[in-house]
C-alpha positions in Angstrom: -92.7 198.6 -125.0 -89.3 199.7 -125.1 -87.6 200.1 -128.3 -84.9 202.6 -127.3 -82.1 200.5 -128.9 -80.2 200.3 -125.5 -79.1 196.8 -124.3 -81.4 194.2 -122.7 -79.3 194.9 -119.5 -80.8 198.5 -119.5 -83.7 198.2 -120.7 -84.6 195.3 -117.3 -82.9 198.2 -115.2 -85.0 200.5 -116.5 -88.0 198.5 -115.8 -87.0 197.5 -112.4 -86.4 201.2 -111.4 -90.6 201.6 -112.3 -91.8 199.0 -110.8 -92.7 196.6 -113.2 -92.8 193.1 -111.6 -92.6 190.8 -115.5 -90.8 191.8 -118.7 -91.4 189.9 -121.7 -88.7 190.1 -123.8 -89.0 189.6 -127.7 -85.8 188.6 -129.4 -83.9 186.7 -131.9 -85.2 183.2 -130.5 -88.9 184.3 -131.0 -88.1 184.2 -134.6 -86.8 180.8 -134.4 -89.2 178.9 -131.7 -92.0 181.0 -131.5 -90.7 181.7 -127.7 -90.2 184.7 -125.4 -88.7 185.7 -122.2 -90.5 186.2 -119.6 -88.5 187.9 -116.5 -89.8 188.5 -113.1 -88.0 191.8 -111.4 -88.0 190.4 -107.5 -85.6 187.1 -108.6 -84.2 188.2 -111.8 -85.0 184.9 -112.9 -86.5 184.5 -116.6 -88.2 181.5 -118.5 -88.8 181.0 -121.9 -92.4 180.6 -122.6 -94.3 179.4 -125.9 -95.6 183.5 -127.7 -99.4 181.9 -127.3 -98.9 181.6 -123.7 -97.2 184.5 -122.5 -99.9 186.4 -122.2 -102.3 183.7 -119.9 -99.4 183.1 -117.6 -98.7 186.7 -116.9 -102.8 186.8 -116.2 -102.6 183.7 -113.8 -99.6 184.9 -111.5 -100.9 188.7 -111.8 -104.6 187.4 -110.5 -103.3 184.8 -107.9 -104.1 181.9 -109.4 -100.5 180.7 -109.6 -97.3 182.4 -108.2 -94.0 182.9 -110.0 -92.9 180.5 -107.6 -95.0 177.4 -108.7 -94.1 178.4 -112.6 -90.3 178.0 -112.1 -90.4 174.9 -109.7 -93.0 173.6 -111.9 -90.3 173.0 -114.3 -92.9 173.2 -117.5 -90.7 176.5 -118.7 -87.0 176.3 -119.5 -85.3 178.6 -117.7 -83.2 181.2 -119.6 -79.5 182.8 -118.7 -79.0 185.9 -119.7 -76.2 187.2 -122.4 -75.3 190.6 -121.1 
């Protein structure tokens, strides 16, 4: 958890630097659709994904039972663009 109060820009750059592969991101959106980011380091690409989910997908693609890959072609997740 990272509540520094730095932007969302340095706070993924941060996590990059250590090595850690997904970053869910909590926001203003959450409060509004119950959704968070999820952001994989490697691609840089990030999904929104229902709160009651997150934590199951992150479980799937961590224990091989799906890959990032087959999440975002899989289309079920809206992707999300960043506002840096």
């Amino acid at each position: 958890m990272d509540s520094t109060g730095q932007s969302i820009g340095k706070r993924y750059a941060r996590t990059d630097e250590i090595g850690i592969p997904y970053a869910i991101t909590i926001d203003r959106q959450t409060q509004e659709d119950n959704t968070v980011t999820l952001r994989e380091r490697d691609t840089m690409l990030q999904i929104r994904v229902p709160l009651g989910e997150v934590a199951r997908l992150v479980q799937d693609i961590v224990q091989g039972r799906t890959s990032w890959k087959e999440v975002t072609e899989s289309k079920k997740y809206p992707f999300h663009e960043s506002k840096e």
